[in-house]
N, C-alpha and C positions, 0 to 999 in steps of 0.2 A: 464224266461230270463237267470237265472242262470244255468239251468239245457240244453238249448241250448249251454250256453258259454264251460260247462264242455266237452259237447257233441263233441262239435266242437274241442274243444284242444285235444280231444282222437282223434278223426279220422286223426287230422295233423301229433300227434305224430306216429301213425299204419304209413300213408305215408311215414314219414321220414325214420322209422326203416326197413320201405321193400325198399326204396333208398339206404340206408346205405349198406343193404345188398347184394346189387346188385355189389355195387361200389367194383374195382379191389382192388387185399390186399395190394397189395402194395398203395394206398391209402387210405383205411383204416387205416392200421398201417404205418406213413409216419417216422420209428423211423430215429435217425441218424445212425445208423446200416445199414439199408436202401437206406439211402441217397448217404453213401458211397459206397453200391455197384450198384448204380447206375452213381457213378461219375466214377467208373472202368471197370464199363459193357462194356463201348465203348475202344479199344486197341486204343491208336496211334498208328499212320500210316504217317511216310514220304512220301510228295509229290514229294520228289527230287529222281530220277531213274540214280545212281550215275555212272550207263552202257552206260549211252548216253554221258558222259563226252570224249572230244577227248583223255582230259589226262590221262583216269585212262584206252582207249581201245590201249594198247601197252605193250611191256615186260617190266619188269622191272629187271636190271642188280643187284639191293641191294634194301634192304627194307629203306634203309635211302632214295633211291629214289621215294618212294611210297610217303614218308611223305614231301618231297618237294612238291612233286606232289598234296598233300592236304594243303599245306601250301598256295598256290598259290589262292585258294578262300576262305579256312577258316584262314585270314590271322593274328590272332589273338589268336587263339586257343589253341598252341604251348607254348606262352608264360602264357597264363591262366595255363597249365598244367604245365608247368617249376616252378611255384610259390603253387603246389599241395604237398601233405605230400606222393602221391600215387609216385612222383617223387623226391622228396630230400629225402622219408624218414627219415624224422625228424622235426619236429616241439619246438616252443620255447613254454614251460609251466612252471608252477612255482609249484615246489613240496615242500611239507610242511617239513621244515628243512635241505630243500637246496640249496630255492631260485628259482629265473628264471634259468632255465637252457634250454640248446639245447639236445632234448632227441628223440630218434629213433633206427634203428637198431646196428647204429656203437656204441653206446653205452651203450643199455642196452641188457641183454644176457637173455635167458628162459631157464625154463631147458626142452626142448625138445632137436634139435640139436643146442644150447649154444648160437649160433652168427653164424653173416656170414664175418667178420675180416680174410681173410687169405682165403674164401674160396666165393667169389664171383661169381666165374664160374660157381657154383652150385646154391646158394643158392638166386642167381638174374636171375633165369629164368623167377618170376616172375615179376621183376622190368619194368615199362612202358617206357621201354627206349632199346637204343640196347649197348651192347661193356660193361656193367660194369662186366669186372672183374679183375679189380685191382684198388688200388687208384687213379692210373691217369687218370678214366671216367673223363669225358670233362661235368659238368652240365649244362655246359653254349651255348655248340651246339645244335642247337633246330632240329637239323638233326637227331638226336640220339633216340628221340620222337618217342616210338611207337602208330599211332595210331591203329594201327588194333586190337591191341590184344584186345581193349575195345568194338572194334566198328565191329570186323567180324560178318558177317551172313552166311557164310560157313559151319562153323564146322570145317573146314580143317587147322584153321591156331596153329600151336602148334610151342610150345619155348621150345627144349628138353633142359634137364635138362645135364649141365657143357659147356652150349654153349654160357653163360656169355650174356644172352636176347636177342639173336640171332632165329630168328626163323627157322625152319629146310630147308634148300637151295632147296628141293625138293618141295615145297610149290609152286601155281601158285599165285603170288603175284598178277597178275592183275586180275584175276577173285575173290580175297579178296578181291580186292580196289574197285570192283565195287559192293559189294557186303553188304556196307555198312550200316550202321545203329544206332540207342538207342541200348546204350548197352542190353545186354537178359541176363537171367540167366547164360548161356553157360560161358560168358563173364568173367562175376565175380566168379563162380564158379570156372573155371580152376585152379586158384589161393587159392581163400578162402575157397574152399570144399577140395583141397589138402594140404595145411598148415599143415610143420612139419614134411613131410614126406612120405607122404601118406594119403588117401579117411579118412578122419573123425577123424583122428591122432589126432590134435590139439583142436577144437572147440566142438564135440559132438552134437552141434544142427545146423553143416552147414558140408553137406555132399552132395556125387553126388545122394544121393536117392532124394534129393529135384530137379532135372532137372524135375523130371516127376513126380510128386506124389499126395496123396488123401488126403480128409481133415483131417482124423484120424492123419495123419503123421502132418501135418502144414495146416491149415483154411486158410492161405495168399496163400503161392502157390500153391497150389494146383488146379487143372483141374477144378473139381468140385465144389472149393471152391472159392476165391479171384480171382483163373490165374493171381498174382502180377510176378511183375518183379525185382530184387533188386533196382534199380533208382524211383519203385514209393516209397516208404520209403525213403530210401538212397535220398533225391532229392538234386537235384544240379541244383550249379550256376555260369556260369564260369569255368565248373569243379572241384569244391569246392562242394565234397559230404559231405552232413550229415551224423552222428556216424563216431565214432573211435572206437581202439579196445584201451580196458581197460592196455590191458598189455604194451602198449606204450604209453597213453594218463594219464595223471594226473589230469585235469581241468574240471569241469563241462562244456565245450559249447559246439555248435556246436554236440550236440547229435543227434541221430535219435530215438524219443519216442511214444511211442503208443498215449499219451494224443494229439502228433498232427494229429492224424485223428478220433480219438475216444474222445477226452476231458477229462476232470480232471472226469465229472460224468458219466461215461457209460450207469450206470447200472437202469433200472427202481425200483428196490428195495434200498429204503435209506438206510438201515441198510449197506448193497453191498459198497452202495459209500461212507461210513465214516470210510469205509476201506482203502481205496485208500489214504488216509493220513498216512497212517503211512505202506501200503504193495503195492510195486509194481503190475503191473496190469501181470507181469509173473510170480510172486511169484503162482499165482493161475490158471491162464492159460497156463502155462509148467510144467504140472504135472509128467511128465519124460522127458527126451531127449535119444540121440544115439536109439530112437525108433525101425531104420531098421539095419546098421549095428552098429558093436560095436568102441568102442572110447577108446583109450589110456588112461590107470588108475594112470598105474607107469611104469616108465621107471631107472632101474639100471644101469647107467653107468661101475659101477664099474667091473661086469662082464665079460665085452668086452674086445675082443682078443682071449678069445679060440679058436684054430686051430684043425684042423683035416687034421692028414698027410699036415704039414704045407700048408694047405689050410683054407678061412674063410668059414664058413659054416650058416646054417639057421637052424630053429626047427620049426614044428607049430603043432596049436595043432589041435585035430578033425576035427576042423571046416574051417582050414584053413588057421586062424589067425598067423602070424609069433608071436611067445615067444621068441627067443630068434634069435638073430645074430651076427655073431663078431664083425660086423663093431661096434653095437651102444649097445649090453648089451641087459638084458632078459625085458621083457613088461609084463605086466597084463592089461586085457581090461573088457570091462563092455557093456553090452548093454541092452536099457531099463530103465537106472537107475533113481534111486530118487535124486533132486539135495541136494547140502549142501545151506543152507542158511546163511544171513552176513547181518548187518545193513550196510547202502554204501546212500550216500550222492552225491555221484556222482563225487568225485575225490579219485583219488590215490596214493601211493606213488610209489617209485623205487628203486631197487637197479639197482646202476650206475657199471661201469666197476671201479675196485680199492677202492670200499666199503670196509672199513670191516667188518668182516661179527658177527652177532650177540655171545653173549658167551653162547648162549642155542640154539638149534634146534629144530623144523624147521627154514630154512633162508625162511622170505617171500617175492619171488622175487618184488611183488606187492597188498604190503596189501591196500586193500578195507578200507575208511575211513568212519564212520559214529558208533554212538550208539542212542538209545534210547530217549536218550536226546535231541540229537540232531533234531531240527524241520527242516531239509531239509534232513534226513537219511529215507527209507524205509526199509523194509524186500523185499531181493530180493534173487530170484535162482541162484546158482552160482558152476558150474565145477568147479573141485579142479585138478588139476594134480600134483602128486608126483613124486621128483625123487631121486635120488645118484648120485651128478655131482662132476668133478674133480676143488679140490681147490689149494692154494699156502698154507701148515700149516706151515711156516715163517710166512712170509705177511699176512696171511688170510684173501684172498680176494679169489673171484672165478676164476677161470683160462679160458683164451677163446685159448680152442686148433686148432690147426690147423689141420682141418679131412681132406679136399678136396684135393688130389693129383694130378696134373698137368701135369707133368714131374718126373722123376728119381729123389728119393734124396732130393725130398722137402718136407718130415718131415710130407707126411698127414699122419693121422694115420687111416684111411680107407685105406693104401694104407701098411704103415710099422705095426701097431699094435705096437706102441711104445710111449708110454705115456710120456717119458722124452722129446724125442724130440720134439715130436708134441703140448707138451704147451711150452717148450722155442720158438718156434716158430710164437706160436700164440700171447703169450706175447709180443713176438717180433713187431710182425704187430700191434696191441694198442699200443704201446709206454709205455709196464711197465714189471719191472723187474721179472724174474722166480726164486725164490732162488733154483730151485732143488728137492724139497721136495716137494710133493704131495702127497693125501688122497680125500676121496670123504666126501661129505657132504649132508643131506637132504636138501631140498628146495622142497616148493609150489609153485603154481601161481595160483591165481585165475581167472576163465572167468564166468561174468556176461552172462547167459541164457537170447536171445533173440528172438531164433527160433525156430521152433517145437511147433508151438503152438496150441494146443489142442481142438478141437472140444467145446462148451457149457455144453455139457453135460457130459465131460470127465475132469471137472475143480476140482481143489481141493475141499473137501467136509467139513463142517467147522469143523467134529469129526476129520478129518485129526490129524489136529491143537489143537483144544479145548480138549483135553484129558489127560488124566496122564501117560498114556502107549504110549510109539511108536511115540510121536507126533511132527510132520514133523521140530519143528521148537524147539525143545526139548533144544538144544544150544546153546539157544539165551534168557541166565537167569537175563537181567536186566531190565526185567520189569515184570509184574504181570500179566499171562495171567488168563481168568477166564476157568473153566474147565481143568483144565493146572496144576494151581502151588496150594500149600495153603498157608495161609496168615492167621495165627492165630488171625490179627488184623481186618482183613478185614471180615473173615468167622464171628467171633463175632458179629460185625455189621449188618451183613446180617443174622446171626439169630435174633439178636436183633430187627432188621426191620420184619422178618416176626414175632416175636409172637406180638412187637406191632400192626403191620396190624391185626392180628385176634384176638386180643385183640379189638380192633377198629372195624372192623366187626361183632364179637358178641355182644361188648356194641351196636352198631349202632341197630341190630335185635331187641337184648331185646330191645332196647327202643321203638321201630316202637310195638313190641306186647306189651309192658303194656301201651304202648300211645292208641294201636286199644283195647285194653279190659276195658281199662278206659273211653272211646269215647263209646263203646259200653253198658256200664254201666249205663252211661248219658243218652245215645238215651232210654233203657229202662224205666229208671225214671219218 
């Protein structure tokens, strides 16, 4: 009876295992890895054919008439966006040792190109609105509203640049309007793949090579990979998008995080996920960034203005890269690179406009808060950009110049190459004094790596890290890594433990053989 039951439970298990094998892998392995690319396999798709609308098949005389024209059925939309940070550019946070404050672009300066105070015609092409360039934009007219620049499906709609977010008059505004849509990558990119200047200037892992790219470069967007769009991360409500950027955000909320679609455990291996307490999940999965083109390292202010036969000129090197120009000083750039790392708890601080500025250098425009100690800080990757910007050495604060030139005689210094005038003037537009006196100063900024994410197999490797030579995160001396650091009191201990363990070991043996040769001794007897 027994030997039929045995019998029987073999042949069910043979059954199961040739079912098992059968079944598709993706049900087989049903991980949440899985899951999620099966909740993105399928694209949304609008049912609304926004070309059948009577109102959007007609010319349109101004683009502020387009956005009537969508106001009329998305009658609420307008005002959702009016209450966006993507539209006031600034938001209230509370930074640590200066309070609640109202912080955004009028008032905190990078050192890329400084601020946009005095030079809005430029530097709001990308603003979601039309007319800002000067302080008396209207934030209150909800005509001013751009939707398309979010919402094209064209390609064709562009906002050149000193046309104060004006988009180019040559443009077929009704064939945009119909043409609409979820925002795409296109969308968000125009802006945040150009930040600072130019293609990949600013951020180093958001560039126009991510429009079309493979997994090697970034596993989300990529063709092969995810085909993510920035709104499935980034998601929104209201037009209230998730993440901020570090360099204007102070406060933990409102983030956009890998653990909301991945979870706090990812990983099948435990050892993997008792990582994630105390190392970001890009610390290890952005093993480099600026992968395709390269990204601004340092930028020197101070250079700029060199003339040739009073004309401004350009330099580049080999490859094409501009090094130097008179508008803005010489650059170094990088591509490929390894990031720096920082413990970051997930808020920041700021220097405000009229800080003063620290009595050592660097000034850090916005240092990353967190250590070791701290049980809400991780190890994360983080873009460093350096620079030499112009300060007040009276006042010692940073100077916000007026570069944008408009007209004859208004002090930009893209336009005069004149450093006196072009910070009384910028000073002027902030409401604070120039004593005259000027010098440049270093400054940092830090940018938290969140793109460019790297294939499984391309992830950091744990000799990376755990080693004495080279090791990625070498910088970061207050805690005890093992492999890493030594610890005279610790190494003790852990010799101390292994000779007891073989101390314990060998007494264990001997005793097992004079216990078996004394049993054996007995049985003889």
């Amino acid at each position: 009876m027994i030997k039929r039951a045995f019998a029987l439970t073999a042949v069910i298990l043979v059954v199961v295992l040739v079912l098992i094998s059968q079944l598709p892998e993706k049900v087989r392995f049903d991980t949440p890895l899985s899951k999620l690319k099966d909740e993105y396999k399928t694209k949304k798709r609008s049912s609304v054919v926004h070309a059948s609308f009577p109102e959007l098949r007609k010319q349109f005389s101004s683009p502020r008439d387009v956005t009537a024209a969508c106001i009329r059925c998305h009658n609420g939309s307008h005002t959702e966006v009016m209450a966006t940070s993507h539209w006031k550019w600034e938001r209230e946070e509370f930074i640590v040792g200066k309070g609640i404050r109202t912080v955004g672009k009028k008032n905190i300066l990078n050192n890329f190109c400084i601020g946009i105070s005095g030079n809005e015609t430029t530097c709001n092409s990308c603003h979601v609105g039309y007319g800002w360039g000067d302080r008396t934009f209207n934030f209150s007219d909800s005509l001013n509203v751009d939707c398309l620049g979010c919402h094209d499906h064209t390609g064709t709609y562009v906002k050149p640049v000193g046309n104060s977010g004006y988009p180019d008059p040559t443009i077929n505004l009704a064939l945009v309007a119909q043409s609409v849509g979820r925002p795409i990558r296109e969308n968000c990119g125009v802006c945040h793949f150009n930040s600072g200047g130019g293609n990949n200037v600013k951020h180093g892992d958001l560039e126009s090579a991510l429009l079309e790219t493979t997994r090697d470069i970034d596993v989300h967007l990529a063709s092969d990979g995810g085909d993510l769009h920035c709104v499935d991360c980034h998601r929104t409500e209201n037009h209230q998008m998730l993440g901020k950027m570090y360099t204007f955000s102070s406060m933990n909320r409102d983030r956009a995080t890998c653990e909301q679609c991945h979870g706090s455990l990812p990983h099948e291996n435990d050892v993997i996920n008792e990582h994630t307490m105390k190392v970001a999940c890009q610390t290890c999965h952005i093993p480099r960034y600026a992968k395709v083109n390269p990204v601004k390292t340092t930028w020197d202010w101070s250079t700029a203005g060199r003339l040739r036969n009073a004309e401004p000129y350009e330099e580049r090197d080999s490859t094409g890269v501009i090094t130097y120009t008179s508008k803005k000083g010489t650059f170094t750039w990088g591509r490929n690179l390894i990031p720096e790392y920082f413990w970051f708890n997930g808020t920041a601080s700021h220097y405000l406009l009229g800080d003063t500025l620290p009595a050592t250098e660097p000034l850090q425009m916005n240092p990353l808060q967190g250590s070791y100690d701290d049980p809400e800080a991780k190890i994360v990757p983080v873009r460093v950009h350096r620079a030499l910007q112009i300060y007040d050495t009276k006042y010692r604060y940073l100077i916000q110049p007026k570069t944008v030139s408009t007209k004859h005689g208004d002090c930009g210094y893209w336009k005069e190459f004149n450093w006196p005038r072009a910070a009384e003037e910028g000073m002027k537009e902030v409401g604070l004094p120039y004593s005259g006196e000027y010098g440049f100063t270093s400054t940092e900024m830090y940018l938290p790596l969140n793109h460019m994410v790297s294939p499984k197999s391309e992830t950091v490797k744990c000799e990376e890290c755990h080693t004495r030579d080279g090791s990625r995160i070498a910088a970061l001396t207050d805690f005890y890594l093992p492999g890493r650091d030594r610890s005279a009191p610790v190494e003790t201990f852990g010799f101390f433990l292994v000779v007891v363990s073989l101390i314990g070991a060998l007494g264990h043996a001997a005793t097992r053989i004079v216990f078996r040769k004394r049993t054996q001794s007995e049985q003889q007897q």
